[in-house]
N, C-alpha and C positions, 0 to 999 in steps of 0.2 A: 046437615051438620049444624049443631045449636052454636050462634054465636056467642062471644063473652060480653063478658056487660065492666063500662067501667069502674072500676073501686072509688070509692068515696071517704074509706074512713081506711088504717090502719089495720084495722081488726079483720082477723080473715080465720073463716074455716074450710083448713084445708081439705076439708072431706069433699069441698065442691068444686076442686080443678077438673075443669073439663078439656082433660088429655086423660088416655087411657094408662094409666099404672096398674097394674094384678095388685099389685100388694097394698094396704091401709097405707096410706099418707101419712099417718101421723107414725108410724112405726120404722119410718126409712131418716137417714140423717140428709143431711142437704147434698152431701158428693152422692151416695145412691141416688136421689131425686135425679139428678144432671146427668148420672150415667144411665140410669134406664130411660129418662127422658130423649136422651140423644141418639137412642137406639131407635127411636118412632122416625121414620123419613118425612111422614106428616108435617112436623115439628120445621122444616126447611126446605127454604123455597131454592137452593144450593149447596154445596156442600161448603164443611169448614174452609176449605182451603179456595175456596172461589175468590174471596178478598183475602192481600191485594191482587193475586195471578190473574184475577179475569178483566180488572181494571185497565183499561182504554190507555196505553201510552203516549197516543196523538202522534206516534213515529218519533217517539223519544226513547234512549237507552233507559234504565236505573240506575241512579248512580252508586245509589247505597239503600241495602234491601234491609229491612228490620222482619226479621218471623219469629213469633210467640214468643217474643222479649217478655219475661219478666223479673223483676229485681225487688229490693227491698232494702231495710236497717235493720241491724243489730242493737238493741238497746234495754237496758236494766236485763239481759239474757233471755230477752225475747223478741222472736223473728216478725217485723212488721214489712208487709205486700202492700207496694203503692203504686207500682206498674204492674197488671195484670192482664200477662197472655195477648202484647199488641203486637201488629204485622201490617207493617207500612213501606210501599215503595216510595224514592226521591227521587226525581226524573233529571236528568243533564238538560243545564241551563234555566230551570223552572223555577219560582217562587213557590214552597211551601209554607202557607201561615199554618202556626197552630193556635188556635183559641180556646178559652176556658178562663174560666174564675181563678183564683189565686189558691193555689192547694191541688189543681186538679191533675198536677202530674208534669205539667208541660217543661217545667226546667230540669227536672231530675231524668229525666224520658232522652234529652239530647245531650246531659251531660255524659252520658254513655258511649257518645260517639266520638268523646276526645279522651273519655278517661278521667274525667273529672269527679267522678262520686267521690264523698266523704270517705274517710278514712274506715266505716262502720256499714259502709252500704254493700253489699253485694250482689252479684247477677246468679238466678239460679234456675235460669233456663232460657233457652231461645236463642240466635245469632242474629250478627250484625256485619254481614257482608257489603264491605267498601274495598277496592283493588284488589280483589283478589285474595283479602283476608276475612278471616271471623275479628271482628273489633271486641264481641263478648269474650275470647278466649285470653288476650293480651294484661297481663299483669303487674309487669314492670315498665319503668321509666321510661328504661331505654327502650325496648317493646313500643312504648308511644312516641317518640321522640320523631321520629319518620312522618309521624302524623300529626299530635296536636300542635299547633301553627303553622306547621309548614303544608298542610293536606285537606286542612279541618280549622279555622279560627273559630273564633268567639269574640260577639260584640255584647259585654254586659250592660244589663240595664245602668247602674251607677259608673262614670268614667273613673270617679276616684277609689275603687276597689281596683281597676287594673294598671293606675298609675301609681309609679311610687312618688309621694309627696317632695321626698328627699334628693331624688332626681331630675336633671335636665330631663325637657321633652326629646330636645334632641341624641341624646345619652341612649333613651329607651327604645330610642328609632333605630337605633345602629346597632342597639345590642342585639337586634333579632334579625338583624342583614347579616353582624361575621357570625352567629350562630347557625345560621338557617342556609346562608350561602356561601359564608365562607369570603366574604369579602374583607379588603384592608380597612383602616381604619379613615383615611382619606374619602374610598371611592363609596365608602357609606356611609360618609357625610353627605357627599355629593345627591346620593342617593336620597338621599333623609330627605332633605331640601327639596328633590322634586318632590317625594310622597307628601310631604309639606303642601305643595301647590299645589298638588293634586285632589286635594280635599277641600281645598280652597281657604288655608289662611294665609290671609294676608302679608305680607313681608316678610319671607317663610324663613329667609337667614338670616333677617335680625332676630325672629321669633324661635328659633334653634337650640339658641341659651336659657331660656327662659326657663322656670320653674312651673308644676301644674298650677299652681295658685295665681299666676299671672295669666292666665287663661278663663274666659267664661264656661259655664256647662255646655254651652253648643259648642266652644272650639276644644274642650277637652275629649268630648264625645268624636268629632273629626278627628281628634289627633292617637282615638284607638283603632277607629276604621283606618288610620294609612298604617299602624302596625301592624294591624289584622293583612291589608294591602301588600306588605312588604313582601310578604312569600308567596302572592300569588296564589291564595288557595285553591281548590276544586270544589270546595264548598262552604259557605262563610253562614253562621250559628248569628242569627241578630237575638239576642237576649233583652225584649221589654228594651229596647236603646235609645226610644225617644217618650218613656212613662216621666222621667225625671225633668221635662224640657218644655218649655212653654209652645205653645199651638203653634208659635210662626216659625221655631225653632224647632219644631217638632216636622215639620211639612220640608223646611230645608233639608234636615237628615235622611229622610225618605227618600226624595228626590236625587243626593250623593248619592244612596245606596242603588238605586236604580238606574243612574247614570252610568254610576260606574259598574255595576254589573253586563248592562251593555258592552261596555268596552273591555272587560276582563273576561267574559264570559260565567262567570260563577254559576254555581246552584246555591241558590237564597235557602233557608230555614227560618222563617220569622216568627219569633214566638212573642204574643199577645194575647189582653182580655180584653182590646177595644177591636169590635167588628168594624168601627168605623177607618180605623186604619185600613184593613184587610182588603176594607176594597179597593182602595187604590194601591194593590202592592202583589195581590195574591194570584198565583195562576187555579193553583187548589188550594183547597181549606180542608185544615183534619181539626174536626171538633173534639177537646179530650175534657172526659169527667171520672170522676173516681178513678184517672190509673188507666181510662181504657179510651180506644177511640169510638167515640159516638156516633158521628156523621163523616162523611170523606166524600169531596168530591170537586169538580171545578169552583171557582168563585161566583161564575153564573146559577150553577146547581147549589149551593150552601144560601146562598141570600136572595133568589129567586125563588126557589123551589125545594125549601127546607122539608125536612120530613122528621126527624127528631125533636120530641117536646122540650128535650134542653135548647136545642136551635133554636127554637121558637120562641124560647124565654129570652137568651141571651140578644137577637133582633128585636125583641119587644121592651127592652129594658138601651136600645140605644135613647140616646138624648135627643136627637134630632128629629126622633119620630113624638116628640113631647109636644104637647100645643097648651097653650095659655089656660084654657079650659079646664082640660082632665090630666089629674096630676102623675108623676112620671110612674111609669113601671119598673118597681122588683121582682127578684129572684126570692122567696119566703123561703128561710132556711137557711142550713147550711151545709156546706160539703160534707162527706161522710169522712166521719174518722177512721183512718188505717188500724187503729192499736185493734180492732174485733174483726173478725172477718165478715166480709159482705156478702150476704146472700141476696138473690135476684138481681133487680136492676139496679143499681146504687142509686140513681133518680127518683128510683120511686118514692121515696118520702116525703121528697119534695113536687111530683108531678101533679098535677091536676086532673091528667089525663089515664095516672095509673091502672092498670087491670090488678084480678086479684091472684095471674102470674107473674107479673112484677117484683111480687114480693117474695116466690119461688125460687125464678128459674131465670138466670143471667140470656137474655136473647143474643140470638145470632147474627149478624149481619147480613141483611136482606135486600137484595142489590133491587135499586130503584132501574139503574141505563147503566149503560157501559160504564161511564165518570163515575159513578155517583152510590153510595150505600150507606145504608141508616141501620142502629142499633137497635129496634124499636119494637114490640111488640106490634103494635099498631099497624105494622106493615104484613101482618100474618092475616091469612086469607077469611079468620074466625074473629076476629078484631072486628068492632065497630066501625063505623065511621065517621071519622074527628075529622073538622075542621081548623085552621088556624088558627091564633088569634087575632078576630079583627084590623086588629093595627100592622101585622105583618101583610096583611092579603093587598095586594099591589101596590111591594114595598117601593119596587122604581119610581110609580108616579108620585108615592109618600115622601119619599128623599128628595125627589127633585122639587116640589111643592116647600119642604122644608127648607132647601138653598135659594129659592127664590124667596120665599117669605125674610130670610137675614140677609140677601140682598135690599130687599125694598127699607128694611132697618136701619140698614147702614144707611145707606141713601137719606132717608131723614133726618139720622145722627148727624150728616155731614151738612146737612139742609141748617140745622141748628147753630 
């Protein structure tokens, strides 16, 4: 079997995909291309439905199952696709991050789960099984009202999008205890006040009254996590919640969210583009680009033992793997635009590592271990053989090298 060779330029003649088609290449449109391609068993190393069903629970339930979600906008009367065709389990009690660039799908992907698309978006295939329901099927208010905050929160990135300016903190604390539980106006005060401590600001009932503008960004960010807290959810959405907040205030938030998930139980959803977050927070990582999931697997398997050439970017473009020397790594490009439809692999224009199927035929998910599956061409038995890029390849002793080296920094700062 002749292997592929990797593509180097954009320019491709289709007359030399080495997979067997009967019919001219150039005389089929892209949907023929995917259906008779998907007909070869060749072509996959399992079948579609092996992820997530084959995926390792580690003796955890799901909590909420996503299959061939896909959704999109209505706009100027034309239907634009930015979730394409994704199928993701949540485990009970687990930390999911999602990672990716800005665009790449990851907020619109979980606004789905409380109901929150734009007024313009619609779902037009796939479910979203949580308790016992389809979440894609639900339309009305009321329909959500059982679920969004009381089932399902959301920690936005911005505090002051979910604060009202014009109201007490304490005000907004109570209005989602007699909403959500039905309590008087006394005993969720009372209530308010611990959720108050419980997040840990300080002189929680003098601070009660108080308006959000008498608040820092770290205490207004707390003071969403105890509304989010109030109903006790089964699963709490963190949205980018510590983008907007400086590093030491950013490391406190983290550490509440993890605390207190300990002690409530939650299943986490953390959605971010910094991998350096991830790894202190993540049990698994689902990497999304264009709309789709790329990579999925424990946090050990995503930053250990990457296999997607997006992975590969986004660990090579952390900061911390920067040295004095050779200047920092980018991403060349940019994300693909929804308004035309994508063919092949959406990466490919940007990959380094592109084949000249890539630019065809969207790949399959091709299970690495149990945890663990990449989108990748690369991982097909006719693929070459790629290496990492240098700077990822033993990222543990890289990272730890890089917190010793701003340790000794510090140290000298302090010397000074």
């Amino acid at each position: 079997m002749k292997k592929w060779d990797l593509k180097k330029t954009e320019k491709i003649d289709k007359n030399e995909l080495e997979y067997d088609i009967n019919a001219p290449i150039r005389t089929l449109s892209a949907g023929e291309i995917v259906r008779q391609a998907r007909e070869q068993e060749e072509l996959y190393r399992f079948s579609d439905n092996a992820f997530p069903d084959d995926v390792d629970s580690r003796g955890k339930d799901a909590i909420l199952k996503v299959r061939h979600l896909s959704l999109g906008f209505l706009s100027h009367g034309k239907k634009t696709h930015v979730i394409r065709d994704v199928s993701i389990d949540v485990f009970q009690g687990e930390t999911l991050a999602i990672v990716g660039e800005s665009g790449s799908g990851k907020s619109v992907f979980t606004k789905t789960f409380t109901g929150m698309l734009d007024s313009n978006g619609f779902i037009d295939g796939g479910s979203i099984e949580f308790g016992g329901k389809d979440l894609a099927k639900l339309k009305t208010e009321k329909d959500w009202l059982g679920i969004r905050g009381k089932r399902i929160s959301t920690i936005f990135q911005d505090p002051m999008t979910s604060l009202n300016p014009l109201l007490t903190i304490g005000f907004q604390i109570t209005e989602v205890l007699r909403l959500h539980r039905g309590m008087d106006k006394k005993t969720a005060k009372a209530e308010a006040i611990e959720l108050l401590r419980r997040v840990r600001i300080p002189e929680a009932e003098k601070r009660f009254n108080d308006f959000p503008y008498q608040y820092s960004g770290g205490m207004r960010q707390r003071v969403v996590i105890a509304i989010a807290l109030a109903c006790n959810p089964e699963i709490l959405i963190c949205d980018e919640p510590t983008t907007a907040l400086d590093v030491t205030v950013q490391a406190q938030i983290i550490k509440l969210i993890k605390d207190l998930q300990r002690e409530y139980k939650w299943t986490v959803i953390f959605i971010t583009h910094d991998l350096g977050v991830v790894a202190n927070i993540a049990d698994r990582v689902a990497v999304m680009y264009g709309g789709q999931i790329v990579e999925y697997g424990t946090a050990e398997d995503v930053f250990y033992n990457p296999a997607h050439p997006y992975t590969w970017a986004l660990l090579s473009s952390l900061p911390q793997l920067g040295s004095k020397e050779d200047p920092l790594v980018y991403i060349r490009g940019n994300p693909p635009s929804f308004i035309e439809e994508i063919i092949g692999d959406s990466f490919a224009p940007r990959n380094e590592y592109s084949l000249k199927i890539d630019f065809i035929l969207d790949p399959p998910m091709f299970k690495i271990s149990d945890t663990h599956f990449a989108k990748t061409w690369l991982l097909d038995k006719r693929a070459p053989a790629v290496e990492p890029p240098k700077i990822i390849q033993n990222l543990r002793q890289r990272m730890q090298e890089s917190a010793d080296e701003l340790k000794r920094e510090l140290k000298v700062g302090e010397a000074k």
